[in-house]
C-alpha positions in Angstrom: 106.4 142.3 21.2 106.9 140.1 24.2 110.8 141.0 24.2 109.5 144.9 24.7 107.1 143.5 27.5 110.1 141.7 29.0 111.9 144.6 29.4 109.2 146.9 30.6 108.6 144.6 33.4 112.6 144.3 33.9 112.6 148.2 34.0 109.9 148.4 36.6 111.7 145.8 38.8 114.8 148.3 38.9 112.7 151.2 39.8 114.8 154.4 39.6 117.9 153.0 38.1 116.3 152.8 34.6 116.6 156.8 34.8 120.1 156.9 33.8 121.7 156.7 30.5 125.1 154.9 31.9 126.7 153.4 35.5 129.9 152.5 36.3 130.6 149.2 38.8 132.0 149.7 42.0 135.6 147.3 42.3 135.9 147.1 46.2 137.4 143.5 47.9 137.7 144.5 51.3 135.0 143.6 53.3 135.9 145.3 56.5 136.7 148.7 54.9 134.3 151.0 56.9 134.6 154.1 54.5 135.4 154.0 51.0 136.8 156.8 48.9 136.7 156.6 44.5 137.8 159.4 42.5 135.9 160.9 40.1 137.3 159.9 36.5 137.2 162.0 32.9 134.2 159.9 32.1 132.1 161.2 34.5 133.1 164.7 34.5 132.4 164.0 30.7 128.7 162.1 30.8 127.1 163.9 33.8 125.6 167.6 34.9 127.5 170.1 35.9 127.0 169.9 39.6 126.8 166.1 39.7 123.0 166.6 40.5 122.2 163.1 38.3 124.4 161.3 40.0 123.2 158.4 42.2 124.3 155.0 43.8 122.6 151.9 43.9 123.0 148.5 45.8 121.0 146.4 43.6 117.5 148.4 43.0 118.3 150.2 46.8 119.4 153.8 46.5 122.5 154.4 48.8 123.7 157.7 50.3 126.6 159.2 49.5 129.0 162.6 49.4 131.4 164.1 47.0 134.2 165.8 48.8 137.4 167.4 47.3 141.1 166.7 48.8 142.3 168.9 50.7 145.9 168.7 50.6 146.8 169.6 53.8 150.3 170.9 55.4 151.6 170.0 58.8 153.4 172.7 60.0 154.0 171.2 63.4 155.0 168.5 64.9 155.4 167.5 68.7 158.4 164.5 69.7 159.7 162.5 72.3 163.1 161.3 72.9 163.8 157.8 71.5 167.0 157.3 73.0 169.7 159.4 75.3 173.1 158.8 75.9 173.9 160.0 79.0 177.6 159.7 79.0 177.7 162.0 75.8 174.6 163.9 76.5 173.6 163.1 73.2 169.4 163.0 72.5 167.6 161.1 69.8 164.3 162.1 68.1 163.5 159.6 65.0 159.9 160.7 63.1 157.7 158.5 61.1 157.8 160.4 58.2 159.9 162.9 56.8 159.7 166.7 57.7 160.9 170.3 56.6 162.2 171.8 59.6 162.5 175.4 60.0 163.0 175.9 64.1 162.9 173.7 66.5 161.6 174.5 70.2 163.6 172.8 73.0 160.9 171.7 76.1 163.5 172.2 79.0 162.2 171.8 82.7 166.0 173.1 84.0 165.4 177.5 84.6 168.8 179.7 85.2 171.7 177.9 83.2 173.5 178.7 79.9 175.4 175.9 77.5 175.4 175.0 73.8 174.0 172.4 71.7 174.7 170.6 68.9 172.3 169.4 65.9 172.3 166.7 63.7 169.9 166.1 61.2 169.8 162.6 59.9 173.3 162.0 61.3 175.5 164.9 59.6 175.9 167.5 61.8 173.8 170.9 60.7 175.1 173.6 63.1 177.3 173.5 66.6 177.6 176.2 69.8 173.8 177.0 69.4 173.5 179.0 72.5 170.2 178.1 74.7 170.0 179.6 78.1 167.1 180.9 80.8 168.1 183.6 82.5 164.8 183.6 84.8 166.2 184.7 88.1 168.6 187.6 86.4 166.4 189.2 83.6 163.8 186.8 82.7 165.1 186.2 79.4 165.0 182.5 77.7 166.1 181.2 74.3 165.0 178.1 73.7 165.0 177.9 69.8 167.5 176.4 67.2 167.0 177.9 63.5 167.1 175.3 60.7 166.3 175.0 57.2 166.1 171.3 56.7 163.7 169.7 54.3 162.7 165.9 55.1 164.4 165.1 58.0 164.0 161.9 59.9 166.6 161.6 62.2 167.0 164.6 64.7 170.0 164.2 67.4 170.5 167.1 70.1 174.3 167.1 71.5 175.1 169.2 74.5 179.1 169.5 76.2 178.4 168.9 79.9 181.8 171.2 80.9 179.7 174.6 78.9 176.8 174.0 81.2 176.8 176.7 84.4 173.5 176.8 86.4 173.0 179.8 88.4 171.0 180.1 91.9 170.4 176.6 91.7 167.8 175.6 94.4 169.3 175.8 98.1 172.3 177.4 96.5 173.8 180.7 95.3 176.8 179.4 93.3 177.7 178.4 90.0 177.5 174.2 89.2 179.0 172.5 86.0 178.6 168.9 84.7 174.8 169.0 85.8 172.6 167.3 83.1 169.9 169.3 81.9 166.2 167.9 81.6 165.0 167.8 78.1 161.7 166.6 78.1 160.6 167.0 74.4 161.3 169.2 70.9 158.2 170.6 68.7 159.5 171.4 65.0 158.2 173.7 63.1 158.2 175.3 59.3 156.3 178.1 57.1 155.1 175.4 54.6 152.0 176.3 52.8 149.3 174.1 51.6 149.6 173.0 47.8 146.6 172.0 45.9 147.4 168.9 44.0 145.9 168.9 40.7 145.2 166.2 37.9 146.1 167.3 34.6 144.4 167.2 30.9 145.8 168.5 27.5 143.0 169.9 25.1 144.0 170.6 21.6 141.4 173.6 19.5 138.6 172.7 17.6 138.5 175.7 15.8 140.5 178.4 15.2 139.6 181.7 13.0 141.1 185.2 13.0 138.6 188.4 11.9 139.2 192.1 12.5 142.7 191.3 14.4 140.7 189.3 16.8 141.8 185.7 17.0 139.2 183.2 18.4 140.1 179.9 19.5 137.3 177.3 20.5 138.1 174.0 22.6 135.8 171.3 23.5 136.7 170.5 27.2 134.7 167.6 27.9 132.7 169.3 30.5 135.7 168.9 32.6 136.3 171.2 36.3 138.7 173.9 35.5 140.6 175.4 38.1 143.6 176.1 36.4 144.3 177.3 32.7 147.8 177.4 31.2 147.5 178.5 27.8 150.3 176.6 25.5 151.6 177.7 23.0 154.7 177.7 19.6 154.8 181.3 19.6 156.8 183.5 21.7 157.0 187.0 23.0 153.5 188.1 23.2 151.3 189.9 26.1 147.9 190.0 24.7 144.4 190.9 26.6 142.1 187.7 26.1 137.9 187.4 26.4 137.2 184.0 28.0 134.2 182.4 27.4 131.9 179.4 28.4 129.4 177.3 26.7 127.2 174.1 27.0 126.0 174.0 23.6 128.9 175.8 21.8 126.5 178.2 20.0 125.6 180.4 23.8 128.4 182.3 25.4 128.6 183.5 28.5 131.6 185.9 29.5 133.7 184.4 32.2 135.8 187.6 31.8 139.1 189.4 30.8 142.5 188.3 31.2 146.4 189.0 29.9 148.2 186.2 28.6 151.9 186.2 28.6 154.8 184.5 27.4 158.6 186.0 27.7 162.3 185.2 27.8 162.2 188.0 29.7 159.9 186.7 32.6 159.8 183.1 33.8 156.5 183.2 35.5 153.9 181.2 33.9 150.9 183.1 33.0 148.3 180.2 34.6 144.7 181.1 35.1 143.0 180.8 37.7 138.9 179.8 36.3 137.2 177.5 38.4 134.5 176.4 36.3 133.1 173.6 34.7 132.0 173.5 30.7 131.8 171.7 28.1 133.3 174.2 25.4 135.5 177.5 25.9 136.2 180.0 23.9 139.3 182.7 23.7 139.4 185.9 22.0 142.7 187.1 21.9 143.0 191.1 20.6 146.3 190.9 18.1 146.6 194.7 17.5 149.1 194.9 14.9 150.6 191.7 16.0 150.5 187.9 14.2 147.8 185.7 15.9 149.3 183.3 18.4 150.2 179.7 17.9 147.9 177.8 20.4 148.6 174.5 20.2 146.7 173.0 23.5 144.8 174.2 26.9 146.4 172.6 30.2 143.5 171.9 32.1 144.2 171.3 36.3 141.5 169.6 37.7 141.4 169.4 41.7 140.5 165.7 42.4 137.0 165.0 43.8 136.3 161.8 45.1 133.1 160.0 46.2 132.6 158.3 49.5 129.8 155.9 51.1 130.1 153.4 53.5 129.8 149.9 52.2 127.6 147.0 53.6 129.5 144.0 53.8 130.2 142.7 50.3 127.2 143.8 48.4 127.5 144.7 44.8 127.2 148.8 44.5 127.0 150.4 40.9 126.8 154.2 40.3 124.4 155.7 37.9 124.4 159.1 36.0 123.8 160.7 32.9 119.8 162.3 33.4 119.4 166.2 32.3 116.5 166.6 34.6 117.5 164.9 37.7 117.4 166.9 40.9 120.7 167.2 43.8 120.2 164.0 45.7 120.8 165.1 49.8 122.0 162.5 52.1 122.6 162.7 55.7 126.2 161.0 55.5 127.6 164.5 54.4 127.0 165.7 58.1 128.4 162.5 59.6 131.5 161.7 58.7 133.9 164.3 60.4 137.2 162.2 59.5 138.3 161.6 55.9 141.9 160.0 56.8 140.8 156.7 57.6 138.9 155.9 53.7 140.3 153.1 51.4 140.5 153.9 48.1 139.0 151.7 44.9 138.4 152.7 41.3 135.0 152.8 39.3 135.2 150.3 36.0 134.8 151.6 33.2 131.5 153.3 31.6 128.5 151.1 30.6 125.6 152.0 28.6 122.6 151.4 30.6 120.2 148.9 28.6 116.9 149.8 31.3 117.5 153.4 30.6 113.8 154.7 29.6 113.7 158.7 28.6 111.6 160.6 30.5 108.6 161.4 28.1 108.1 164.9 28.4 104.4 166.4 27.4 104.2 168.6 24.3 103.6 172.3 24.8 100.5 173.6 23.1 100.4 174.2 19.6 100.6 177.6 20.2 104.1 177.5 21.8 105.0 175.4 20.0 104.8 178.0 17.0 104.9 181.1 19.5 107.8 183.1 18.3 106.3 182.7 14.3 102.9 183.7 15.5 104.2 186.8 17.2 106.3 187.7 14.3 102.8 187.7 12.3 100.8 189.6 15.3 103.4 192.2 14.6 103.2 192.3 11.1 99.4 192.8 11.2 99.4 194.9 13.6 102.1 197.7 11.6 100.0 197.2 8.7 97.1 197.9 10.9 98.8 201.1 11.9 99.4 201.8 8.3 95.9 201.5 7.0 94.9 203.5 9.8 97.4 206.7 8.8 96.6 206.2 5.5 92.9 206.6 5.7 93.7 209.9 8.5 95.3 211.3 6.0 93.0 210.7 3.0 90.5 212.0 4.9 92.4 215.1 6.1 93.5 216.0 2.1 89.7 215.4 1.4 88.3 218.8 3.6 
């Protein structure tokens, strides 16, 4: 008895935390870290609601806001740089980048107007093209060309070569007459590509639960840990098939809702992969395949891609943070640091530990319906019964009495 009292008046010390069946410690050491980033793990996807509505974050017994975000993977398709050396003897111009970067043109920043020559370009020191004509033909026709096609995937090293003897400058100011060896002014280069943004994905391999063919329909049932779908590949040992599949979603595994219809593919004759694009979350799916005449297909696994979400706060000094989740009839918590934090770059990442089982976790004690609803469905069941043989009696004595005059 007093070990039950203990803990009641434990739980009502940790006021809202003892709402949760699990929480997972926060492992952060840097104390000057301003915004912090975790990604969501499989246990979470696994032990909370769909939309992460029971999820909550505590510093000690104080609630703490908080925003899930996914990464966006994001492309730079431009970049802007300034000479890091020049040799002016050999007119040769340096540009060294941070990082590597896929170059598909590059756009000379010239001040000169009216010349012609031809440039050289080296991409990390071995030479990529030579004679690349550039010219600015203002006064004359107004035409410029100030572009040098590449397709160079992570360069670092960019050097610009021009032959002072190929340079001819026409109407040059106070003059109408042609001038070599005159050094051109090249104040800057912006490269640029067509890359397109790729979604990075984290993948999961789910093997069926059940399997069971009936009327040439094959039906294939996977529990997916309540994991974020975004893309299905369907894998498989058998090959040469193009079937039309029903693709269903469940909570429970015994009610199915319809995601929809979809043709699944496999060839030596096309390459492609057939991946599916779902984006849902569930904790069981279900695949009809239609066979026709043909054998039902091997499935041996789902690939699950997952895009990665990942929580982010902003920690107070070095205070112990712990996340809780895991309550069916928890509402979407809605904090104001969702509309405050504009830039994402500058988060440090941690890890959650692993899942706990929360000892102050007290069920919410739901009220019983009346005994009437409780017993609703067998009650109407009886209402109608009654009320056919009600019906019945009825005709029956009609009749009698119609047979009897």
């Amino acid at each position: 008895m007093r070990i039950f009292i203990f803990l009641f008046f434990v739980a009502s010390l940790y006021g809202g935390v003892n709402d949760f069946k699990y929480y997972k410690d926060i492992n952060f050491t840097d104390t000057k870290t301003k915004l912090i980033k975790l990604k969501l793990d499989k246990e979470l996807f696994q032990h909370s609601n769909t939309n992460f509505k029971d999820i909550r974050l505590y510093e000690g017994t104080k609630e703490q806001g908080f925003m899930i975000k996914r990464e966006d993977f994001i492309v730079q398709n431009k970049m802007h740089l300034y000479p890091s050396s020049y040799d002016r003897d050999s007119a040769k111009i340096d540009f060294v980048l941070d990082k590597p970067f896929d170059i598909k043109e590059i756009v000379l920043n010239i001040s000169d107007r009216n010349f012609e020559t031809t440039f050289d370009l080296y991409i990390n020191d071995k030479l990529i093209s030579s004679a690349n004509q550039i010219y600015d033909y203002s006064k004359e026709t107004g035409n410029r060309k100030f572009v040098i096609k590449a397709d160079v995937q992570q360069a670092q090293k960019i050097t610009l070569s021009y032959n002072l003897k190929n340079i001819r400058f026409f109407y040059k100011k106070y003059r109408d007459v042609e001038k070599s060896t005159q050094y051109l002014t090249l104040k800057s280069i912006t490269l640029k590509n067509n890359n397109r943004a790729k979604r990075n994905y984290d993948f999961f391999y789910i093997s069926p639960l059940n399997i069971f063919t009936k009327d040439r329909v094959s039906t294939y049932i996977f529990d997916t840990q309540n994991l974020k779908i975004d893309t299905l590949d369907i894998l498989s040992k058998s090959d040469n098939y193009q079937r039309i599949s029903d693709i269903y979603k469940s909570q429970d595994g015994l009610l199915w809702d319809k995601l929809g219809r979809y043709d699944i593919q496999k060839s030596i004759f096309d390459e492609r992969k057939s991946t599916l694009k779902l984006n849902v979350r569930t904790k069981y799916l279900k695949i009809e395949v239609q066979n026709r005449d043909n054998q039902p297909i091997d499935i041996t696994a789902l690939k699950i891609g997952t895009t990665p979400l990942y929580l982010y706060f902003l920690p107070k000094n070095d205070k112990k943070y712990r996340l809780y989740f895991g309550n069916e009839d928890a509402t979407l918590a809605d904090y104001d640091l969702k509309y405050l934090i504009k830039n994402f770059k500058d988060a440090k990442e941690f890890s959650f530990s692993k899942l706990h089982i929360n000892n102050l976790y007290q069920p919410t004690q739901k009220s019983k319906p009346p005994i009437w609803q409780q017993y609703k469905e067998i009650l109407f069941t009886i209402f109608v019964l009654f009320s056919i043989a009600l019906l019945a009696f009825i005709a029956m004595k009609l009749l009698k009495n119609i047979r009897e005059n």
